[in-house]
Every structure is written in C-alpha cells, then in structure tokens.
KOLTORTOR-342719 format. One line per field, with one value per atom (N, C-alpha, C): residue in one letter; atom name; residue number from 0; x, y negated, z. Coordinates in nm, 4 decimals, always signed. Atoms other than C-alpha are relative to their C-alpha. Layout:
res	[A  ...]
atom	[CA  ...]
n	[NUM  ...]
x	[X  ...]
y	[Y  ...]
z	[Z  ...]
END
This chain:
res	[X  X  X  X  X  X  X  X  X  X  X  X  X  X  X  X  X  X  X  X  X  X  X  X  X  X  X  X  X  X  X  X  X  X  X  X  X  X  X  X  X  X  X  X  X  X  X  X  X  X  X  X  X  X  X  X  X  X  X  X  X  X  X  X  X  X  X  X  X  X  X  X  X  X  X  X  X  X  X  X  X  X  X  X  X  X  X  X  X  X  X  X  X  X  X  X  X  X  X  X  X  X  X  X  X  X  X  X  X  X  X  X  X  X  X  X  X  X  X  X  X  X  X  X  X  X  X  X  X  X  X  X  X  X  X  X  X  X  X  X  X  X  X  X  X  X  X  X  X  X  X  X  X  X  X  X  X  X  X  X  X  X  X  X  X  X  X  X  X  X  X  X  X  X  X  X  X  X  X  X  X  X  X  X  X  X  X  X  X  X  X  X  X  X  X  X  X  X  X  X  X  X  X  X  X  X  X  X  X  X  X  X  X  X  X  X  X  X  X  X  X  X  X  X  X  X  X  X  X  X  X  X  X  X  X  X  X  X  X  X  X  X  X  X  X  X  X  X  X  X  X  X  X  X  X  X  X  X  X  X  X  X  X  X  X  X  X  X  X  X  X  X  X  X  X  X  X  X  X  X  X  X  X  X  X  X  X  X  X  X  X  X  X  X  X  X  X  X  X  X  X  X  X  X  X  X  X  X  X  X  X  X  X  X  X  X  X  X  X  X  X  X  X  X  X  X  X  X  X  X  X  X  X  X  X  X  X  X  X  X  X  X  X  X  X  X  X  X  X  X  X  X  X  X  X  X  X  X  X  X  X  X  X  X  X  X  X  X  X  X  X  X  X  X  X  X  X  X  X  X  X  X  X  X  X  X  X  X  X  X  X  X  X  X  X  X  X  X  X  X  X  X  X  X  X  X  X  X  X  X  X  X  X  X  X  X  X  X  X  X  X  X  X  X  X  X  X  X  X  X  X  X  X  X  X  X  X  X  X  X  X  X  X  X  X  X  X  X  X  X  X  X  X  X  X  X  X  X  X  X  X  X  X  X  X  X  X  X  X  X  X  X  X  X  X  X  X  X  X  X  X  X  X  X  X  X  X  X  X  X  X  X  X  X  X  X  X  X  X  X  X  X  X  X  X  X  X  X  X  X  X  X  X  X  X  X  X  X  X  X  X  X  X  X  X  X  X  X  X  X  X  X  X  X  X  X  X  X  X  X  X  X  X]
atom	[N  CA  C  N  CA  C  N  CA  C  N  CA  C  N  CA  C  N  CA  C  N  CA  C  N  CA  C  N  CA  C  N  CA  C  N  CA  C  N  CA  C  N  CA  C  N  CA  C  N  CA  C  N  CA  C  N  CA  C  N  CA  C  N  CA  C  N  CA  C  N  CA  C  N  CA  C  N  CA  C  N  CA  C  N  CA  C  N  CA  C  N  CA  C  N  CA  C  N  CA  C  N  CA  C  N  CA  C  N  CA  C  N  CA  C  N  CA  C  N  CA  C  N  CA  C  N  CA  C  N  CA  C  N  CA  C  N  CA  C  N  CA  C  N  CA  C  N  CA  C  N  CA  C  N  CA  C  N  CA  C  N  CA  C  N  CA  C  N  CA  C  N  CA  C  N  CA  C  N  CA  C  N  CA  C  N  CA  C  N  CA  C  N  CA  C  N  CA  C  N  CA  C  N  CA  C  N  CA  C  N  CA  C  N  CA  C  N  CA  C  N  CA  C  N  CA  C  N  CA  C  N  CA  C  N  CA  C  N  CA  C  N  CA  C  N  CA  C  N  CA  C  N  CA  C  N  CA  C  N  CA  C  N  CA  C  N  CA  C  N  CA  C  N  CA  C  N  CA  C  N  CA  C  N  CA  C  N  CA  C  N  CA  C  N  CA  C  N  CA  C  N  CA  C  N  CA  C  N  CA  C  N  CA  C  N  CA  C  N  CA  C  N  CA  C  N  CA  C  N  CA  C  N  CA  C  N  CA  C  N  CA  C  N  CA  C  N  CA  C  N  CA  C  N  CA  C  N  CA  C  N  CA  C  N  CA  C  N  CA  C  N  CA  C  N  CA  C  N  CA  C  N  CA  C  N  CA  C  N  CA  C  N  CA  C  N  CA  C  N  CA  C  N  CA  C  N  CA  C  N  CA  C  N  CA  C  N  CA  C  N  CA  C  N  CA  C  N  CA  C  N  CA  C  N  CA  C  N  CA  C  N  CA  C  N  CA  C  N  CA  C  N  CA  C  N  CA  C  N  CA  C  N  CA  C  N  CA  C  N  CA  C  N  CA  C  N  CA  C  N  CA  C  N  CA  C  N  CA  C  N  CA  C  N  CA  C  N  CA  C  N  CA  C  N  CA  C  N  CA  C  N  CA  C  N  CA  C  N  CA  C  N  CA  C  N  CA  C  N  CA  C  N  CA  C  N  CA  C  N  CA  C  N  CA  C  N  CA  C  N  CA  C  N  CA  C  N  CA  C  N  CA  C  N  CA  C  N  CA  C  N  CA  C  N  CA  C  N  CA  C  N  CA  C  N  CA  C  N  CA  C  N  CA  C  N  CA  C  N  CA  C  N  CA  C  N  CA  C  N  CA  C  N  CA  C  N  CA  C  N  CA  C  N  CA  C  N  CA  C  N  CA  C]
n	[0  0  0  1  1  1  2  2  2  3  3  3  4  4  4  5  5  5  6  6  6  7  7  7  8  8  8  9  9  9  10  10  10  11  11  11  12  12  12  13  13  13  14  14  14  15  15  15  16  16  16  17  17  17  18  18  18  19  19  19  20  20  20  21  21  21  22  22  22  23  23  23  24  24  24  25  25  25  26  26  26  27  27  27  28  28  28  29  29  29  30  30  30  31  31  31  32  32  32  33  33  33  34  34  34  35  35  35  36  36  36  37  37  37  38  38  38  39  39  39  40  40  40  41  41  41  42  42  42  43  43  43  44  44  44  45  45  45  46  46  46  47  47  47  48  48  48  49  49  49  50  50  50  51  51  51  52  52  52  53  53  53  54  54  54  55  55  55  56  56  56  57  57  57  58  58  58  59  59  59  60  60  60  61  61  61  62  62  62  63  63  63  64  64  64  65  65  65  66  66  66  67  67  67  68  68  68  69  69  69  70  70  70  71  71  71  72  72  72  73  73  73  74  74  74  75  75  75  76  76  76  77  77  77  78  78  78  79  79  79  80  80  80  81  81  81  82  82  82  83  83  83  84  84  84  85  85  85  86  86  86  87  87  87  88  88  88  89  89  89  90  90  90  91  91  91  92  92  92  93  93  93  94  94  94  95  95  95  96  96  96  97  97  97  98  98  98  99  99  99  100  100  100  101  101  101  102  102  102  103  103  103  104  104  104  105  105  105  106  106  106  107  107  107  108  108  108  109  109  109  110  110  110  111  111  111  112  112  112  113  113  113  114  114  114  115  115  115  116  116  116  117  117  117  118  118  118  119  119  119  120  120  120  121  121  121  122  122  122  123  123  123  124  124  124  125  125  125  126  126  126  127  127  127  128  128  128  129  129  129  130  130  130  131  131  131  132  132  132  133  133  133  134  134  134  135  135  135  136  136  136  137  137  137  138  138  138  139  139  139  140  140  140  141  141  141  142  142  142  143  143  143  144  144  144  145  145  145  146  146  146  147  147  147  148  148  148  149  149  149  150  150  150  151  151  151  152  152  152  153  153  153  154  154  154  155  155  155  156  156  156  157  157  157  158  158  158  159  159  159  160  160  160  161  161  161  162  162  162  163  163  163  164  164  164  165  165  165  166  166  166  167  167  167  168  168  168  169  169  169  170  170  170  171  171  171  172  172  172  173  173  173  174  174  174  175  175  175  176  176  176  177  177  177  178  178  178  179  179  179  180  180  180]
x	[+0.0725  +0.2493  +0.0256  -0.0347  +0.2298  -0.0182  -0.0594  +0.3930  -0.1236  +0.0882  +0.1957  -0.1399  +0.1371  -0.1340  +0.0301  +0.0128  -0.1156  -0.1387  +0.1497  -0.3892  -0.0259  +0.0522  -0.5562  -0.1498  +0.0746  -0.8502  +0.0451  -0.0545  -0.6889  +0.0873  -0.0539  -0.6137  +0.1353  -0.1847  -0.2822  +0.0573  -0.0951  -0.1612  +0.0603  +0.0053  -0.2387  +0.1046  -0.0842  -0.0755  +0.1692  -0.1287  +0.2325  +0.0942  -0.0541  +0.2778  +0.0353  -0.0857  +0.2542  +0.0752  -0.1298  +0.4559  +0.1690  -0.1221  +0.7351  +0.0454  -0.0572  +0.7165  -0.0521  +0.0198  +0.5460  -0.1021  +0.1054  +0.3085  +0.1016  -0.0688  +0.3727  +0.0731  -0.1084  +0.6085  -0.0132  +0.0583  +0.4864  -0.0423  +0.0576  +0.3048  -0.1346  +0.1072  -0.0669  -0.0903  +0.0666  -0.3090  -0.1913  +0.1212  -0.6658  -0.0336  +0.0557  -0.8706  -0.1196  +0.1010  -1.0075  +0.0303  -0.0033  -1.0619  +0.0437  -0.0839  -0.8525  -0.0551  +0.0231  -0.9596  +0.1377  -0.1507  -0.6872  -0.0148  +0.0287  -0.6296  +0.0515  +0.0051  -0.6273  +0.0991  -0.1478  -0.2731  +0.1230  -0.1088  +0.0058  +0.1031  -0.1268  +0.2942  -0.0547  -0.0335  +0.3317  +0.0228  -0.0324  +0.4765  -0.1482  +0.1611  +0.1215  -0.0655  +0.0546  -0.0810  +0.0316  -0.0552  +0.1235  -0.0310  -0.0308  +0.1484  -0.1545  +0.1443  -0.2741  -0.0513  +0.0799  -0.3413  +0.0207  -0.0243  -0.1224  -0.0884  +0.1487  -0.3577  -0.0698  +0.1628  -0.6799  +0.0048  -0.0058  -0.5568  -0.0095  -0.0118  -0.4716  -0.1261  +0.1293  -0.7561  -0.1580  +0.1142  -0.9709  -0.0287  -0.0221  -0.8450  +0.0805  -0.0601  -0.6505  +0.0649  -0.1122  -0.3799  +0.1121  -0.1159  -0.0145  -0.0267  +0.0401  -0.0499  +0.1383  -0.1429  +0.1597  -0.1716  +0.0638  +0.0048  +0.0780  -0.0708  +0.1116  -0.0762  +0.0495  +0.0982  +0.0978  -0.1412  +0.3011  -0.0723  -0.0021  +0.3332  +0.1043  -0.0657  +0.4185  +0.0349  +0.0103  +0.5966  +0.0338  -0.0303  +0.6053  +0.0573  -0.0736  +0.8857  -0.0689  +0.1307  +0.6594  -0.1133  +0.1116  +0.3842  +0.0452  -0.0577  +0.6188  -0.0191  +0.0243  +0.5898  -0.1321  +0.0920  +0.2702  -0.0610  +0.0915  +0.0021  +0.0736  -0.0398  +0.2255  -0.0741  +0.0463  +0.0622  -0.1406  +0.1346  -0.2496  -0.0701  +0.0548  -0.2455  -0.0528  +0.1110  -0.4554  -0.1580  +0.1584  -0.8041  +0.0654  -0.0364  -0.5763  -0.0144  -0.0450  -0.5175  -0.1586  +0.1240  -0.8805  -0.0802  +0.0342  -0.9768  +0.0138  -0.1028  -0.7194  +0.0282  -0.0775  -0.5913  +0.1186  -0.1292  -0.3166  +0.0011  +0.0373  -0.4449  +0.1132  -0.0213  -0.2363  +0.1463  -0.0945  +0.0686  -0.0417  +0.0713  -0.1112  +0.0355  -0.0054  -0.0648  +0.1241  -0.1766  +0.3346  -0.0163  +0.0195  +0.3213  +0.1381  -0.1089  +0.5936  +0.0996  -0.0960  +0.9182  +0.0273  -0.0116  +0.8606  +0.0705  -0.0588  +1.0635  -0.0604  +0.0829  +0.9151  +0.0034  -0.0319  +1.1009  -0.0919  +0.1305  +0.9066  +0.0792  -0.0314  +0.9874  -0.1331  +0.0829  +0.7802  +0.0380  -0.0189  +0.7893  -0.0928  +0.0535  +0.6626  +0.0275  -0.0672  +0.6551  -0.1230  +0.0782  +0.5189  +0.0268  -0.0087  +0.4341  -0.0361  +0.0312  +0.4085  -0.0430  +0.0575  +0.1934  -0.0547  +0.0498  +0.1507  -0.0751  +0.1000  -0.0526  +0.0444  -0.1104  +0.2349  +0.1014  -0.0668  +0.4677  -0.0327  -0.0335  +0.4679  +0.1686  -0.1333  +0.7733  +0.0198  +0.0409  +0.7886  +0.1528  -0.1009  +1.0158  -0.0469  +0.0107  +1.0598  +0.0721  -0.0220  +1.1677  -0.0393  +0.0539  +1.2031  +0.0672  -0.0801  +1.3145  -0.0481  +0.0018  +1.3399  -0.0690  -0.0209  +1.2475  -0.0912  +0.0432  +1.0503  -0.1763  +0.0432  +0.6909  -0.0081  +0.0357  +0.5821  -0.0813  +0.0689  +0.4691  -0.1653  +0.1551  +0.1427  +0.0028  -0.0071  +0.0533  +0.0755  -0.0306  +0.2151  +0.0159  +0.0009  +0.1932  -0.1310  +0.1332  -0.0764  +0.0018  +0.0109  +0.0406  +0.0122  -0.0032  +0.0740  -0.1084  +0.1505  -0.1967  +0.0600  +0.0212  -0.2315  +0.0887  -0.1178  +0.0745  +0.1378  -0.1208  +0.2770  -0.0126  +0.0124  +0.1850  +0.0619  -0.0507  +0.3109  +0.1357  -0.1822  +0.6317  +0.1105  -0.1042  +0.9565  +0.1025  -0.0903  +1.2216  +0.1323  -0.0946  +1.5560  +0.1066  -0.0658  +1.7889  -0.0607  +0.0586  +1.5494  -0.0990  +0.1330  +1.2969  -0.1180  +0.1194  +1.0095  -0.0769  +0.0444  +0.7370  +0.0167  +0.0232  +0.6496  -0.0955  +0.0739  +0.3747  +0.0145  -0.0600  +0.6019  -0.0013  -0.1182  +0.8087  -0.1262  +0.0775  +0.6644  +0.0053  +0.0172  +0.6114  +0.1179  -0.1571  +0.9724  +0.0550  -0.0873  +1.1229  -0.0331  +0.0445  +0.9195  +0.0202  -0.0503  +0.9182  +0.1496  -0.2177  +1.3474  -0.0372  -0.0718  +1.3397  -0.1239  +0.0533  +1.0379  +0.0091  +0.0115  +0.9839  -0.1055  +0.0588  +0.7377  +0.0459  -0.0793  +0.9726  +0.0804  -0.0776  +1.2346  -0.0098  +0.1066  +1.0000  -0.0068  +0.0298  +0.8613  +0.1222  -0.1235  +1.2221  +0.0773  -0.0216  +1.3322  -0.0954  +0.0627  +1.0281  +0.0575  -0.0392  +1.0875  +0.1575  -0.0505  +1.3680  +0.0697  -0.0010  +1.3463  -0.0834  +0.0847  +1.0741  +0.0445  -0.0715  +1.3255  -0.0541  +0.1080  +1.1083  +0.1294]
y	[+0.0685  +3.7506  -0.1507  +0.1149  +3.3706  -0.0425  +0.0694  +3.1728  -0.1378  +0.1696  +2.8489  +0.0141  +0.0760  +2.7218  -0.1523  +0.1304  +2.4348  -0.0515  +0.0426  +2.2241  -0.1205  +0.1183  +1.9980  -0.0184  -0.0460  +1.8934  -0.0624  +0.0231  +1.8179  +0.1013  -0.1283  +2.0610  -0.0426  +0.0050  +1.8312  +0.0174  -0.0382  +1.8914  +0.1989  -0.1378  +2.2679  +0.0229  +0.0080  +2.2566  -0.0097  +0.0730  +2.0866  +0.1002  -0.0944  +2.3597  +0.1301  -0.1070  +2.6502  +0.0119  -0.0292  +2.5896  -0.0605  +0.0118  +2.4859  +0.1243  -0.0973  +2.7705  +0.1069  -0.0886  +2.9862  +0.1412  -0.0776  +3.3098  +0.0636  -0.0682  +3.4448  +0.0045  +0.0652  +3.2517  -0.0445  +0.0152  +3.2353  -0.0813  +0.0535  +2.9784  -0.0039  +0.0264  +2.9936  -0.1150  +0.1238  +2.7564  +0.0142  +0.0594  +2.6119  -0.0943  +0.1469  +2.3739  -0.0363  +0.0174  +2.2002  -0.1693  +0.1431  +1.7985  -0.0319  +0.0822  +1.6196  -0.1027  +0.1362  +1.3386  -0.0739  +0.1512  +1.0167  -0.1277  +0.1168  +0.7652  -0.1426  +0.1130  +0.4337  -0.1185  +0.0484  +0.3174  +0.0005  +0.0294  +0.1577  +0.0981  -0.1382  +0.4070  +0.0811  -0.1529  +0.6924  +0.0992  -0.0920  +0.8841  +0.0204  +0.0082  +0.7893  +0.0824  -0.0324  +0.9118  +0.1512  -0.1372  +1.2370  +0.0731  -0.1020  +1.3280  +0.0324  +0.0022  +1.2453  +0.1275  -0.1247  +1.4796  +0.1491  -0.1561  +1.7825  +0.0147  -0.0146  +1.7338  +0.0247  -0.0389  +1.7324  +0.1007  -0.1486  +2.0242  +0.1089  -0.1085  +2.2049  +0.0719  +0.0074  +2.1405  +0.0966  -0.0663  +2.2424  +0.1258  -0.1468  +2.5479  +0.1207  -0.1411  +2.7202  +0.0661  -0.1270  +2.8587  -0.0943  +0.0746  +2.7308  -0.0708  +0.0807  +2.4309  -0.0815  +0.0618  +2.2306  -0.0969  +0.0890  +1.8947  -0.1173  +0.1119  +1.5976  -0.0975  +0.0944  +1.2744  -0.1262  +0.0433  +1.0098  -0.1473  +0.1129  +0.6174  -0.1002  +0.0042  +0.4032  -0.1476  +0.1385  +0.0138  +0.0049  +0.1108  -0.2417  -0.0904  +0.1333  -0.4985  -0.1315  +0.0994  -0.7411  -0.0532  -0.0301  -0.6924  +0.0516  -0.0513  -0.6783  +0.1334  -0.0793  -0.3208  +0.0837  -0.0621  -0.2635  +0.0688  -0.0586  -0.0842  +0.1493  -0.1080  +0.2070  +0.1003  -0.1450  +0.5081  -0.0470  +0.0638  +0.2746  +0.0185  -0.0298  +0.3643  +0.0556  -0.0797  +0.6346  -0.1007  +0.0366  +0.4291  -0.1443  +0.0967  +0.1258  +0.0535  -0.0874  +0.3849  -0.0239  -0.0678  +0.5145  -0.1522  +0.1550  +0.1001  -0.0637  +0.0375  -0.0152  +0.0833  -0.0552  +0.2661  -0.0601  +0.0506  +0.1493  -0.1254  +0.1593  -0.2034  -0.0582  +0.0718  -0.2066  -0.0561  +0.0720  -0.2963  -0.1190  +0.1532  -0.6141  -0.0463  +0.1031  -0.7277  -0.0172  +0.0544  -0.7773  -0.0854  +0.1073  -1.0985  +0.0109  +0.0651  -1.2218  -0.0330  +0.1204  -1.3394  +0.1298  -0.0864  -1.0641  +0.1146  -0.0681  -0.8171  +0.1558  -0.1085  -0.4676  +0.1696  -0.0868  -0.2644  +0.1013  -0.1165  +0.0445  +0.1255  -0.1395  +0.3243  +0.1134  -0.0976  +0.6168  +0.0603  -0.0982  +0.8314  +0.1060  -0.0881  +1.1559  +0.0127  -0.0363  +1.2861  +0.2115  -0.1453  +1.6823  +0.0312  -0.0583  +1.8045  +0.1568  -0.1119  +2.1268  +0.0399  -0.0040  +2.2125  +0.1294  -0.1093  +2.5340  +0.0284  +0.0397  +2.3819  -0.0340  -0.0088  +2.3854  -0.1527  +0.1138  +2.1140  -0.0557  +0.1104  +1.8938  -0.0302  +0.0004  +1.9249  -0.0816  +0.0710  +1.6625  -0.0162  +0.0254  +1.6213  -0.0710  +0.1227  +1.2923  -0.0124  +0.0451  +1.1757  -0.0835  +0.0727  +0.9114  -0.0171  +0.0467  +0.7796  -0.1548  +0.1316  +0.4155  +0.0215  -0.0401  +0.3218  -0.1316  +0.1286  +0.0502  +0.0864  -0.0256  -0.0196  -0.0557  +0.0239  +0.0377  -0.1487  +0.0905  -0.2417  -0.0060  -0.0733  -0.0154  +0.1231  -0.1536  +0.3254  +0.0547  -0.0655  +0.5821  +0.1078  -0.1891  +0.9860  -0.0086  -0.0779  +1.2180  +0.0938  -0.1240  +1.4311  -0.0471  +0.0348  +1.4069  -0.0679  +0.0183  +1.2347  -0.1089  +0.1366  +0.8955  -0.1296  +0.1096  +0.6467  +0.0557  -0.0666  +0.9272  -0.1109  +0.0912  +0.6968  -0.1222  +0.1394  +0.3684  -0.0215  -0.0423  +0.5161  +0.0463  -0.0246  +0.4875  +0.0589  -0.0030  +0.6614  -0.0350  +0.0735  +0.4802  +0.1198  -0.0765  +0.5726  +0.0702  -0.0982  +0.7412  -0.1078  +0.0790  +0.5464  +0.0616  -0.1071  +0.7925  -0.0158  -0.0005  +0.7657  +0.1450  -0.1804  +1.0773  +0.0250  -0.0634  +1.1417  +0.0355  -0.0352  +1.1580  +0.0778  -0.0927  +1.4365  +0.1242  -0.1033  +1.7738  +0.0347  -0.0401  +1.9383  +0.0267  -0.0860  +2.1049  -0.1169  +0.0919  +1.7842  -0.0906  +0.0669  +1.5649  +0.0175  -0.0324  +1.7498  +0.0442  -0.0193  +1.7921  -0.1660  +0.1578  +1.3898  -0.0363  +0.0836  +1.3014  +0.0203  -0.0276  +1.2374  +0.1179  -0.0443  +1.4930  +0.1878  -0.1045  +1.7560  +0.0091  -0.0207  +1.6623  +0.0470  -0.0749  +1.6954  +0.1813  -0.1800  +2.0406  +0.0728  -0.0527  +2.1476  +0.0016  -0.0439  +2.0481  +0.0874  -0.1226  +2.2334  +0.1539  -0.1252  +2.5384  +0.0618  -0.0432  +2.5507  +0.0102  +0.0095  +2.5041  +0.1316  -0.0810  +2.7678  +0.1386  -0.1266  +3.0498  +0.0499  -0.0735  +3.0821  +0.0249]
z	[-0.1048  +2.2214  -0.0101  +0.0167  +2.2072  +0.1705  -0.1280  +2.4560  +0.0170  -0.0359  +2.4214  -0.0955  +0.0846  +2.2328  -0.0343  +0.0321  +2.0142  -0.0385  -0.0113  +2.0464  -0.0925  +0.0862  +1.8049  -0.0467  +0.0941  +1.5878  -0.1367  +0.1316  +1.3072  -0.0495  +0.0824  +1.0304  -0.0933  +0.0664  +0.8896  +0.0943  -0.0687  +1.2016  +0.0134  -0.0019  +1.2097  -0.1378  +0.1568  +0.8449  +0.0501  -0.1141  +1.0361  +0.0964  -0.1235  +1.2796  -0.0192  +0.0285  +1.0968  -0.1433  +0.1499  +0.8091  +0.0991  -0.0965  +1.0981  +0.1009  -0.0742  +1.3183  -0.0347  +0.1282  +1.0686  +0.0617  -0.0853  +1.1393  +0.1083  -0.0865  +1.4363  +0.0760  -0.0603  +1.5844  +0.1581  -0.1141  +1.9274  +0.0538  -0.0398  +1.9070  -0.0569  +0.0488  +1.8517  -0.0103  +0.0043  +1.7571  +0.0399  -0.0235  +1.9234  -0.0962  +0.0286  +1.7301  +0.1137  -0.0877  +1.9686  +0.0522  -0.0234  +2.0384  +0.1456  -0.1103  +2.3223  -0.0175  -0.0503  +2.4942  +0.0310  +0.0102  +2.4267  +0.0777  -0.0798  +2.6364  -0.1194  +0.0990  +2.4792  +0.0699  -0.0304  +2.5511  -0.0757  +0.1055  +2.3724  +0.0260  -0.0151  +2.5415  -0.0261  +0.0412  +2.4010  +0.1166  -0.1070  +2.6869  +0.0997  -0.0641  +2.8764  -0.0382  +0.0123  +2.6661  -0.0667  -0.0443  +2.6016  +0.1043  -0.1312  +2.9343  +0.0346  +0.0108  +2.9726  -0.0431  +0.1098  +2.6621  +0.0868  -0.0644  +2.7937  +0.1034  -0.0665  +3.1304  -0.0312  +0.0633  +2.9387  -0.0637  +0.0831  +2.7327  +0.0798  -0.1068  +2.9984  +0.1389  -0.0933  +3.2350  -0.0897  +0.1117  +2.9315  -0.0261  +0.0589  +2.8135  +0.1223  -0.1212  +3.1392  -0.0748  +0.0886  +2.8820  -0.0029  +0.0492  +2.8324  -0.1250  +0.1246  +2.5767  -0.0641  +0.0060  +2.3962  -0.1206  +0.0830  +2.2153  -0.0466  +0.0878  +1.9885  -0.0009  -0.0038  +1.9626  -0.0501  +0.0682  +1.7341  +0.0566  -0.0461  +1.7690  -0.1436  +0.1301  +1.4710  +0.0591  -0.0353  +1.5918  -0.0759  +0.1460  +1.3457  +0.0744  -0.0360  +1.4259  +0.0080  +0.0058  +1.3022  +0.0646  -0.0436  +1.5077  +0.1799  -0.1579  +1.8575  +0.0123  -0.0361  +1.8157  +0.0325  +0.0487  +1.7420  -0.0733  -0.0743  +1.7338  +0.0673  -0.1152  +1.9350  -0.0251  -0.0187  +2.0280  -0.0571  +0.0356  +1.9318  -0.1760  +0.1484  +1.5613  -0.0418  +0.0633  +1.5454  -0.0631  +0.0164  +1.5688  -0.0763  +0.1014  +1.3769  -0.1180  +0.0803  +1.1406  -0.0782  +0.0469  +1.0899  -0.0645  -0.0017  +1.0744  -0.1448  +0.1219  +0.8423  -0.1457  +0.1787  +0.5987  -0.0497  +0.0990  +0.3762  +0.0270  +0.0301  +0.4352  +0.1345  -0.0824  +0.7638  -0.0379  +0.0924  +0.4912  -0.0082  +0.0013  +0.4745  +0.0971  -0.1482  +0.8254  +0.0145  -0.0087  +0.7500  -0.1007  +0.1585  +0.5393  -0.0228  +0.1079  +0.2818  +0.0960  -0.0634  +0.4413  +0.1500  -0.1396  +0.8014  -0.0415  +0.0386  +0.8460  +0.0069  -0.0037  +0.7618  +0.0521  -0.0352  +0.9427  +0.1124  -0.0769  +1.1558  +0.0611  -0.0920  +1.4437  +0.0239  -0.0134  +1.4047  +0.1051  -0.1130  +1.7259  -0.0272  -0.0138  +1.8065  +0.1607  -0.1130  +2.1469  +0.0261  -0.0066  +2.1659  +0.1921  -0.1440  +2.5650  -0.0607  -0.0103  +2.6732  +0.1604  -0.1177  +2.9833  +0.0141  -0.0346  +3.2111  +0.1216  -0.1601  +3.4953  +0.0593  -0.1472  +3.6943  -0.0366  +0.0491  +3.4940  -0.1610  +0.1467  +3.1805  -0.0579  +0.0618  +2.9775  -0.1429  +0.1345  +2.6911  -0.0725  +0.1069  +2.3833  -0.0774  +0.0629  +2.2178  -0.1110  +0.0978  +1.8562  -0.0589  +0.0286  +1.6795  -0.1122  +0.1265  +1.3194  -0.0879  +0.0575  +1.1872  -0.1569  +0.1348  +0.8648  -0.0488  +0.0339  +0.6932  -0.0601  +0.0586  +0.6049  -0.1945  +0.1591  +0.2162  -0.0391  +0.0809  +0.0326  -0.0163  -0.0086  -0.0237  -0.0615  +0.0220  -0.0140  -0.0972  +0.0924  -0.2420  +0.0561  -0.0214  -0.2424  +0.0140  -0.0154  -0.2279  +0.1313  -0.0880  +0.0442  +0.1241  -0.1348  +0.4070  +0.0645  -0.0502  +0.6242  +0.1166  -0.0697  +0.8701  -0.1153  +0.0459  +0.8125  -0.1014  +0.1110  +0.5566  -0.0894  +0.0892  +0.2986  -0.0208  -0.0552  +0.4517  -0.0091  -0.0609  +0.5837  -0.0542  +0.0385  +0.4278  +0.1059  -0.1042  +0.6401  -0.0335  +0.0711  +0.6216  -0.0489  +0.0855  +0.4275  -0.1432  +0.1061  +0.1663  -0.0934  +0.0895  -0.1267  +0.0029  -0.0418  -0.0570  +0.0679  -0.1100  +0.1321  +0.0737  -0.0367  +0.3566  -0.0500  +0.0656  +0.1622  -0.1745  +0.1518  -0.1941  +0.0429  -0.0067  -0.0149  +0.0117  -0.0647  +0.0229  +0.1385  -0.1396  +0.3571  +0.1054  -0.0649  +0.4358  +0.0532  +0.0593  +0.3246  +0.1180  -0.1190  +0.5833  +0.1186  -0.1741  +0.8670  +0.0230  -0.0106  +0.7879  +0.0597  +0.0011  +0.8436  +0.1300  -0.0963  +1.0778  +0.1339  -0.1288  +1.4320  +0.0596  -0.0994  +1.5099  -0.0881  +0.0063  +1.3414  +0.0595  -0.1094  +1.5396  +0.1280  -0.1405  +1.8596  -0.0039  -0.0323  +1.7521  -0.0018  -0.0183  +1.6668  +0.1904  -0.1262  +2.0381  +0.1162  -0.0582  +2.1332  -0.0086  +0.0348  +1.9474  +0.1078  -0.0340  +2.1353  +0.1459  -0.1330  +2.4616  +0.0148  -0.0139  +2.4002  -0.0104  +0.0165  +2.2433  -0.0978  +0.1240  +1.9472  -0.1202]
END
C-alpha cells in the first residue's frame, strides 16, 4: 500500500525517486504538473507546491523542489533557477566572471502533505560552480555542480553516487524516514 504520492512532471525526477526508494517502497508516483510560485525562498515555494498538490489530487503527497545560490550572485537565483535554468543552460557559468568567487549551495527541500499538515525536510550541500558543463547524465544544474570535496560534476557520477552526496538525497533520505519506508 503506498503511504504517499510523489508528484511531478518530470521524468529525471521520477528516475530520482525510484532508483532511491525503489519498486514498491511505499511511495508511489503521479505525473502530474504543479503550479510554482515564483519566489526566491525555497521553503515558500515548497510549502505552496505541497498545497497545490494536495488541493489537486486529495491523496497524501510528497513534492520537491531544489534551490541552487551562487555566492557571486548574493545567492542567487534561489529557488528561482528553474526558469534561469531553462533560459540560460550551461551558460549560467558565465555569469561568475574571472577573479569571483565560484562557490554554490545547492538545497533541496522535499514536503510531504496530508491535508491536515505539511511536514518538510531540508538539505543542503556546498560546492562550487564548474567552469562549464561536463557529464552526460543527470538533468538542470548536474552539469554545473561540483560538490565540495569531489572533482566531478553531478552529472560525471552515476545515479547512486549523486544522490549518496546531494541535497535532494539527503531530503528524500530524511523523508524515507520519517515515513518508515
């Protein structure tokens, strides 16, 4: 029986979810498009989504939502990187000139909503951006994103390997287990 519904329309996320909590794991998956609010916090537009998910579908949900600051850039674009993302591409390596420092906080923050409350789990992991793209695998800012400590982007590493080190493995991990999965 699944406890929650993960909700998305994106199939790297679906990719994401069940190679983490794997078949069967009591959490099932919706594809199905969320309305985003268009806000730099993260926690905002978390807590938003789970609402709209929830309002939508009338089933226990659980949804994601990451946030990439660039030191450089006061911490920008935040939770704002999706539609930077879709804009830019690789190019948003460009907007750290020569000399700035290129350091970067990826966040994740995963809710989980049963009508009744919103329960959110947050992660986050430092790390610098790339110079310019490298890998084939992974999907938005994998490419960009060195996590410290490592020479790799997240899109060198394979799948296991990523979600061992990123923020929105850490998230689903404190999901998973708040959940009892």
């Amino acid at each position: 029986m699944k406890r929650a519904w993960y909700v998305t329309s994106n199939p790297d996320k679906v990719l994401e979810v069940e190679h983490f909590f794997g078949p069967g794991g009591g959490l099932g998956v919706l594809r199905h498009a969320v309305m985003e609010i268009l806000e730099p916090q993260l926690e905002k537009v978390i807590l938003a989504k789970a609402a709209a998910a929830y309002q939508a579908l009338q089933v226990p949900v659980v949804v994601e939502h990451g946030a990439m600051c660039i030191d450089a850039l006061n911490g920008l674009p935040g939770a704002l990187v999706k539609p930077l993302w879709e804009s830019l591409g690789p190019r948003l390596c460009d907007l750290v000139t020569a000399g700035q420092p290129r350091t970067v906080r990826t966040l994740s923050a995963v809710c989980y909503c049963d009508g009744r409350k919103r329960q959110l789990f947050q992660a986050e992991v430092e790390g610098e951006l790339a110079p310019s793209a490298r890998g084939g695998g992974g999907f938005h800012w994998d490419p960009i994103f060195i996590p410290r400590g490592h020479t790799r982007t997240f899109a060198e590493m394979n799948l296991a390997e990523k979600l061992s080190l990123s923020a929105s493995g850490k998230a689903y991990a404190a999901l998973r287990q708040h959940l009892g999965l």
